[in-house]
C-alpha positions in Angstrom: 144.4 140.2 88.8 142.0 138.0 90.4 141.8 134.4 91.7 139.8 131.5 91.4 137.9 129.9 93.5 138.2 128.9 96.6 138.7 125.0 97.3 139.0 123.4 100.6 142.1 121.9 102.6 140.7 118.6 101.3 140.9 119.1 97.9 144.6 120.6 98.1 145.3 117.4 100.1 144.2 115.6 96.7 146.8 117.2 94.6 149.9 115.0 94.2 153.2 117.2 93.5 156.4 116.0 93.9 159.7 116.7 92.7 161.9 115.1 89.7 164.6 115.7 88.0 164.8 115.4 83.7 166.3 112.9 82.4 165.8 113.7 78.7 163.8 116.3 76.8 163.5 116.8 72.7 161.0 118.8 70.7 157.3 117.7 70.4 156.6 118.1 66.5 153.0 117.3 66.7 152.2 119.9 69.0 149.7 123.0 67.9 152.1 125.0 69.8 155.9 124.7 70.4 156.5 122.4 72.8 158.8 119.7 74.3 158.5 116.1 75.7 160.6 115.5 79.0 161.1 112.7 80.7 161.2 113.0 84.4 161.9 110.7 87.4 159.9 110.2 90.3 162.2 108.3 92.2 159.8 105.1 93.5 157.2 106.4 91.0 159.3 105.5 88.5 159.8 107.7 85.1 156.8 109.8 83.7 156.6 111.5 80.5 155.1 115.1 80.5 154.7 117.7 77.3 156.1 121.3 77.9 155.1 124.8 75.9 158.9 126.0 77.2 160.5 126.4 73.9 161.0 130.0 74.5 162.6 130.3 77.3 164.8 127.1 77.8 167.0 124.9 75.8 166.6 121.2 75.8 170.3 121.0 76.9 169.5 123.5 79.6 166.8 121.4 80.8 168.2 117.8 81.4 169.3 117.3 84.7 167.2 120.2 86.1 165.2 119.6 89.0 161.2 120.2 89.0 157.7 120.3 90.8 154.6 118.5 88.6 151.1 117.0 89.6 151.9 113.1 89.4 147.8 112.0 90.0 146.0 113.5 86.9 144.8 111.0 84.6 147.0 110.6 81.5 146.4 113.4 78.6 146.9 112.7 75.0 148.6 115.2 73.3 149.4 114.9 69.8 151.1 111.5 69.8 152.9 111.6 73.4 150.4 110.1 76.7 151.1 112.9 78.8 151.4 111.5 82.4 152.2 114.9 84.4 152.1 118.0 85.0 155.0 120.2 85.0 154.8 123.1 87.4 155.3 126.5 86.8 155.2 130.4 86.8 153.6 132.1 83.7 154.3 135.5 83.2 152.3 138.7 81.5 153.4 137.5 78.1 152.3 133.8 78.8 156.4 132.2 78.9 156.1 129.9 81.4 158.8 129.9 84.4 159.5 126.1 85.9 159.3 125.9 89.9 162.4 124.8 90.9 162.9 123.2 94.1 166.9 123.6 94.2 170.1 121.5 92.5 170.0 118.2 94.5 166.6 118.0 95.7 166.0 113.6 95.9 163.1 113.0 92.8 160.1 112.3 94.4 160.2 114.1 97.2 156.4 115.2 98.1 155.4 118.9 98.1 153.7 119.9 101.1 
């Protein structure tokens, strides 16, 4: 496995990721592939809506309530119907199921990642 290329300190310091915790999530129909919308607070920075490809591994019941990590300062992305205003963090394994970072039960929404 490889990696990409290298960036500098500045450009991580660009990268906005904070934590938030699901308030709702439900099944994105228009999507090419399986995929859900979830609705996640920010704390201050309010509620942002984000899509997810994580219908394999995790239920929508199973997700609400759950604490995460997501870029909060990339432009909005339409997808299908939904204005996708985050990015949801996480792990993807050899057969491409992704695995959400999870910053621990109780962590405060919009917490910054350092």
């Amino acid at each position: 496995m490889t990696t990409k290329a290298e960036i500098s300190w500045g450009d991580f310091e660009k990268i906005d990721i904070r934590t938030g915790t699901i308030l709702s999530a439900h099944p994105l129909p228009q999507a090419r592939r399986p995929a859900y919308v979830l609705e996640i607070d920010f704390g201050a920075l309010g509620v942002l809506k984000s899509s997810a490809q994580i219908t394999d591994r995790y239920t929508t019941d199973q997700l609400v309530g759950q604490c995460v990590c997501a870029v909060v300062n990339f432009p909005p992305k339409q997808i299908g119907k939904l204005m996708s205003q985050c990015l949801v963090l996480g792990a993807v394994d050899a057969q491409g199921s992704v695995r959400l970072l999870d910053p621990g039960t109780g962590c405060p929404s919009g917490l910054p990642i350092a």
